[in-house]
N, C-alpha and C positions, 0 to 999 in steps of 0.2 A: 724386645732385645735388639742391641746394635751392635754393627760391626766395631770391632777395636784392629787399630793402627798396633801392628803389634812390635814395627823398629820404624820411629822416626828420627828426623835431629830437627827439634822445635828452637836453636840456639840464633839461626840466620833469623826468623821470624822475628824473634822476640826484640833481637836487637834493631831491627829494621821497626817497629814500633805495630809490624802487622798482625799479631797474635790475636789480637780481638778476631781482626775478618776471618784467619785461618779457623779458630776452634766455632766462629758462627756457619763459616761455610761447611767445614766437618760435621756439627750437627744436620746441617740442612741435607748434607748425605746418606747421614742415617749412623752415623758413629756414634757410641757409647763412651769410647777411651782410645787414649792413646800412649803409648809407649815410649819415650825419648830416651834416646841413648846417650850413656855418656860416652866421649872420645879423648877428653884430655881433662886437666883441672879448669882450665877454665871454663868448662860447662856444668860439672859438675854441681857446682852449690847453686849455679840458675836454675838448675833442673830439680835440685831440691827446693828450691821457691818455691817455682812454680806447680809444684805436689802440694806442698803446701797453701796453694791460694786458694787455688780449686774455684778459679772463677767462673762464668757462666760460659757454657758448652761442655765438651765430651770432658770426663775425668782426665788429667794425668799423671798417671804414673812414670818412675824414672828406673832408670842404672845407670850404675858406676865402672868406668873401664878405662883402659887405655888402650885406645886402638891399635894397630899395628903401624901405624902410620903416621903416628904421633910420638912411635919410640924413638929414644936418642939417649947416648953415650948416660944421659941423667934420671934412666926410665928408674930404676932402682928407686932414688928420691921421691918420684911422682907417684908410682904404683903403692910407696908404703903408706899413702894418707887413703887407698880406699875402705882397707874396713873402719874408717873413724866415721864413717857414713851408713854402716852399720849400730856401733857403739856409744853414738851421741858426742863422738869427740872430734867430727868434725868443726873447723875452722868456722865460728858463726852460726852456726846450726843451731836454728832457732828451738824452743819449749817446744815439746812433741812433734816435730815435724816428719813426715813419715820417712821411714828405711826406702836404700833402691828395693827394685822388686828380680832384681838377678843381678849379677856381676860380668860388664861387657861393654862395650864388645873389644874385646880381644881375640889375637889370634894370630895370623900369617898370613902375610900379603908381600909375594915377587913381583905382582906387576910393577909397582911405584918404587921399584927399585933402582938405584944411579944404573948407567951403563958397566962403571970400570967395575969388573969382579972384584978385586979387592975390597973396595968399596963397598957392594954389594953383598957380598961376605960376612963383612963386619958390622953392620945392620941388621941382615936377617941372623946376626949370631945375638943380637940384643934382642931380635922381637923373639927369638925362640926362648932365649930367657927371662922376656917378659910375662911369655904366656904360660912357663910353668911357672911362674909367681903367681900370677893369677887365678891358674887353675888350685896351685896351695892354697891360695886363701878362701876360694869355693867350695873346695873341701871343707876346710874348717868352718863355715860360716854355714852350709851345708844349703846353699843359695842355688837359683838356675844361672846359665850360664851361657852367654851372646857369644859366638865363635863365628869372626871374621876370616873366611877363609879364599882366597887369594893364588889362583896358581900353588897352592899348596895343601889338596885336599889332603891326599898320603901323609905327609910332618905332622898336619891338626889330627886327623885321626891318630894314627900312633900317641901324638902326647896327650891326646885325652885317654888313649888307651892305659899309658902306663899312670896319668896321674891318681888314681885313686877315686875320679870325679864317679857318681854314677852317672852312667848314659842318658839314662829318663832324666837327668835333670840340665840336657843341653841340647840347644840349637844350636845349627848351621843357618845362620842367618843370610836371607838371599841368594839362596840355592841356585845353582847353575851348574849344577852337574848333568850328569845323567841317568838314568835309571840303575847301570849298576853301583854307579855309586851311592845312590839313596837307599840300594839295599847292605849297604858295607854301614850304613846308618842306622834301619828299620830293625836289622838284625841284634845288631848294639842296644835298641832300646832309645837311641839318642831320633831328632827330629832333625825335618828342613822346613824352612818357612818361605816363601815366595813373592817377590816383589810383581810389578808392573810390566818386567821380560816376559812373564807366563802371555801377557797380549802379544807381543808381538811374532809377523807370520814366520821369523828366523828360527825361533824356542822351541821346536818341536820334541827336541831331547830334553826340555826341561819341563814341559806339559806329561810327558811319560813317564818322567821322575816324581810330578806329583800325583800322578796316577798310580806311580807305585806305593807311593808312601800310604794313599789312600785319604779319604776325604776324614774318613775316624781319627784323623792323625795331622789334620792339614793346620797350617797359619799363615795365615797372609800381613803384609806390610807393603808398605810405599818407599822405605828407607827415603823420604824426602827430603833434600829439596831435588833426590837425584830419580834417577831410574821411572820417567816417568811416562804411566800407562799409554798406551791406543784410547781412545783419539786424541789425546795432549800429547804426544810424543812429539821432544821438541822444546815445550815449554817448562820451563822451572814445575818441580813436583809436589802435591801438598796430599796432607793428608785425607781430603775429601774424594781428592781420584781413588782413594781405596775402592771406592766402591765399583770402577771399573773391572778392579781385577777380580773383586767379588764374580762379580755379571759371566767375566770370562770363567771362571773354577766353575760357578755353574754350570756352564754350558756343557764343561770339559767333563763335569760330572755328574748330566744331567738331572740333575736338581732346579728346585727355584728357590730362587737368589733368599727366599725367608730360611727356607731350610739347608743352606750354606751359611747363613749366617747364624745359626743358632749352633749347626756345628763347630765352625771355625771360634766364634766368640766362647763357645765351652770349652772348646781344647785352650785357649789360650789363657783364660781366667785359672783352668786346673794347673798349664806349666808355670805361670808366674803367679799364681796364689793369688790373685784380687779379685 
């Protein structure tokens, strides 16, 4: 059994022509799978591709989202083509090509916010109605669910509260909270998953966040090309350094690094069904 990448963005690779090296060098780490997210449309049907290629190295699986950061005045538009990625009506979508395996990442994000309030305003008043669109159509589709959360843990919690979503079937992708907010999550039923931060010596309140959540509960990610682990910190992020953070959640949880990964790669196979 190998670890899975469980939120990357495979889309800079692919177009940079390195995908080969990255999915040989992930294997050589000991990866099984990985996860690419979608962020806007134009990742979206690459990402269904390359599900569909399934060429040599770790599987990948994908999802469909728009991120928080990609909203704008025309999300409306953009957000209405994700269940056709469900229902075979996507644009192209070749004979049998596999469904995403959740809907995301969505969410709310104040940091990449303009300065002018106003401004600011009227952006986070689009991403807040992008994400109860999304979170509708999660509901309906009855899918897991990538939650980009951003300087706005309280807003995301609340709208998953009122959307009808069930808990167990969302992450808080790249947790950076702190312990009590992983239990405002653990309690809900809903997860946090943890990138490459959990390495470094600043995270102390997010190594005790994944302690609270517990290792029965835990998922790991690179969110590459960004956040990326000790000893790489620094350089561009790939899905092979997972296995840094593996090494670290071990330690954290004292375990070895086989039986971290057999935990983490089961919780992650059960949230997103593969």
């Amino acid at each position: 059994m190998g670890l899975i990448d469980t939120h990357t963005h495979l889309a800079t690779f692919a177009q940079r022509g390195d995908l080969p090296a990255i999915r040989r060098r992930a294997a050589e780490a000991g990866l099984e799978a990985m996860i690419t997210i979608g962020t806007d449309t134009d990742d979206w049907s690459l990402y269904r591709d390359l599900a569909a290629e399934q060429a040599d190295g770790p599987a990948i699986h994908y999802t469909v989202g728009l991120h928080p950061c990609s909203v704008g005045e025309d999300w409306a538009e953009r957000v209405a083509q994700v269940p056709g990625f469900w229902d075979g009506k996507a644009a192209g979508r070749a004979p049998r090509a596999p469904a995403p395996v959740a809907l995301g990442e969505i969410g709310l994000d104040r940091f990449h916010l303009p300065k002018d309030p106003a401004e600011a305003a009227r952006i986070f008043g689009w991403q807040q109605a992008a994400f109860a669109r999304g979170l509708e159509m999660a509901r309906g589709l009855g899918c897991p669910v990538v939650v980009h959360s951003r300087g706005a843990f309280r807003e995301c919690v609340e709208m998953v509260d009122g959307s009808g979503v069930a808990w167990d079937r969302v992450v808080f992708h790249c947790f950076t909270e702190g312990p009590a907010e992983m239990a405002e999550l653990t309690r809900r039923g809903g997860f946090g998953s943890f990138t490459g931060i959990v390495t470094y010596k600043t995270a102390a309140a997010i190594r005790e966040a994944a302690q609270a959540q517990g290792l029965e509960r835990l998922m790991i990610e690179t969110d590459a090309p960004y956040l990326t682990p000790m000893p790489h910190r620094g350089k561009p992020n790939e899905p092979a350094y997972l296995r840094h953070t593996a090494e670290c959640c071990a330690s954290l949880f004292n375990v070895s690094l086989d039986a971290l990964t057999r935990q983490t790669t089961a919780n992650a196979r059960r949230f997103f069904g593969i």
